[in-house]
N, C-alpha and C positions, 0 to 999 in steps of 0.2 A: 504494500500500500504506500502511495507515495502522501505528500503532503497536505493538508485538509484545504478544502476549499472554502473559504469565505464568503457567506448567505447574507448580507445587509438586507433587512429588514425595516425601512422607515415605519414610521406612526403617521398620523393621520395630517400630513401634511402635501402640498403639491411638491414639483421637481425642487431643490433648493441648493445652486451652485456652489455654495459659500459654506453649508451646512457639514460639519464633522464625518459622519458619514459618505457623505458626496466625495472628503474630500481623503477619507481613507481609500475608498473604492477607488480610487482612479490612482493610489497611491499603492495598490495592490491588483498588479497582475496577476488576472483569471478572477478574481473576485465577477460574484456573481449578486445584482439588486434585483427586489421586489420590485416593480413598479411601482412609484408611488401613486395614488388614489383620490389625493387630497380629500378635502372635509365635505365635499358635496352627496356623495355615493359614502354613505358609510354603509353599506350592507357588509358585514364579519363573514360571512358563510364564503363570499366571492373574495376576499382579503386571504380566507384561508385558504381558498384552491388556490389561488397566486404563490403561495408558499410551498406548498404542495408540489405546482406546478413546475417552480426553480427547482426546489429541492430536488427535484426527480430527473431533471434535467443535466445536474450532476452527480459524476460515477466517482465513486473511491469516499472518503472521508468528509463528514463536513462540521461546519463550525459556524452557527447563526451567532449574527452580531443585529441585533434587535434596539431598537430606541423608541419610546415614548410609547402610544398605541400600539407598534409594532409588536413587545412585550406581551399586551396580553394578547394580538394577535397570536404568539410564537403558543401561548397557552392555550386557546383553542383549537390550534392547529397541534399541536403536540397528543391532546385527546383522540384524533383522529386518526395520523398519523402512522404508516411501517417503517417511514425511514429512520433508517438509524444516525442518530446525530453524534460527534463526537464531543460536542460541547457545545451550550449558549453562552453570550453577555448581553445580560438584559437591564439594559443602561436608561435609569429613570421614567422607571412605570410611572402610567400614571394612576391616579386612585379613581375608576371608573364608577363609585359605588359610594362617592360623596358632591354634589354639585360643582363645575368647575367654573373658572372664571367666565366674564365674558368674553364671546367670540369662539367658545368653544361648545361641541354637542352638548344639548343637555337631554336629564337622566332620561327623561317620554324617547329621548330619539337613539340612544343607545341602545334603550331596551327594545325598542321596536325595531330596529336594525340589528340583532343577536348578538349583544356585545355581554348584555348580562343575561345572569350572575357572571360574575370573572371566574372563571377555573381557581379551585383553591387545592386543587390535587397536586402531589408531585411530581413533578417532570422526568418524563422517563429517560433522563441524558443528564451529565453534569452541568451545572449552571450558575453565574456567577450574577448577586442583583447588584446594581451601583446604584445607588441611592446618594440623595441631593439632600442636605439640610433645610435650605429656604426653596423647595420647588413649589412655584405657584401652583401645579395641578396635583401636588399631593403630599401630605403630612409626611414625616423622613418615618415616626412610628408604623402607618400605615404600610410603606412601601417597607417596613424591617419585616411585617408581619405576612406580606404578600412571599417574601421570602424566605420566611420558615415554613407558609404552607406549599412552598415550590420544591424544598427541602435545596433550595439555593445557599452560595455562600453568601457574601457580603462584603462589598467594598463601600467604606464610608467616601463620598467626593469630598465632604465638606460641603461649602455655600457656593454653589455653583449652580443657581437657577435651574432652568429645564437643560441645562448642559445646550443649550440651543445659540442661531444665530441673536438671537432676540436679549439672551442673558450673557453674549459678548462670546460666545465661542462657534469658531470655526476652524483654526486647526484644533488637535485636543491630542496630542503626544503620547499623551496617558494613555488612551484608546488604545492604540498601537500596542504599547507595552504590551496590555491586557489581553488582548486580542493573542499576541507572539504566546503568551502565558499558556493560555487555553489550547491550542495547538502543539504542544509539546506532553 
């Protein structure tokens, strides 16, 4: 088996050039993205076949690198799922199961598009949650607790917003590390 392939999985935002992700992937030859979706089409069921979809489309090892909705996208897809993953990082869930700020779905439209309940089973692959102190879309308790019912590790970021363009990050270094981490 040669080296794991890299599955970026955005959340529920449109293409974003500047964004961490964006700018790992293109910083990682053969890395393979979801599409992104953005906020208008939240149906979860067609988010999961997307995953699904890549996933399957690569052979040998792989390694999701999931951010924001993506995360609990990665967790109802993981329910469904035969592929075998060699590891997730599921980098600042967010709390689907407390009202979020403005600008973003609220609970009527989550739930009506299969987003909830969030999966609180554990994931059947190793997996690592990076949890944010001050993220607007979710309490740092909240996201410690998503990841003991994921039976995930834990990396604390600190106060690093939604780890996004918006809370000042676009490259993230870290990522990278973490990512190299998970793969070995």
């Amino acid at each position: 088996m040669g080296a794991p392939t890299v599955l970026f999985v955005p959340g529920l935002r449109d293409a974003a050039p500047q964004h961490w992700q964006t700018l790992l992937a293109t910083a990682m030859p053969g890395s393979v993205t979801v599409p992104p979706m953005g906020r208008t089409d939240l149906d979860c069921q067609a988010r999961v076949q997307a995953i699904e979809q890549a996933a399957q489309s690569i052979a040998g090892p792989l390694v999701i690198v999931a951010h924001s909705g993506g995360c609990i996208m990665v967790a109802h897809w993981a329910r469904q799922t035969r592929r075998a993953v060699h590891a997730a990082l599921l980098v600042t869930p967010p709390d689907f199961e407390t009202p979020m700020p403005e600008g973003y779905p609220g609970m009527a439209a989550l739930q009506a598009a299969g987003w909830l309940p969030v999966p609180r089973t554990a994931l059947p692959f190793p997996s690592l949650v990076c949890a944010s102190r001050n993220d607007p879309l979710a309490g740092f308790q909240r996201v410690l607790q998503l990841a003991i019912d994921w039976g995930s590790g834990v990396h604390d970021l600190g106060e690093v917003g939604h780890l996004n363009p918006a809370s000042g990050y676009g490259p993230w270094p870290e990522g990278q590390q973490l990512i190299a981490g998970l793969m070995h």
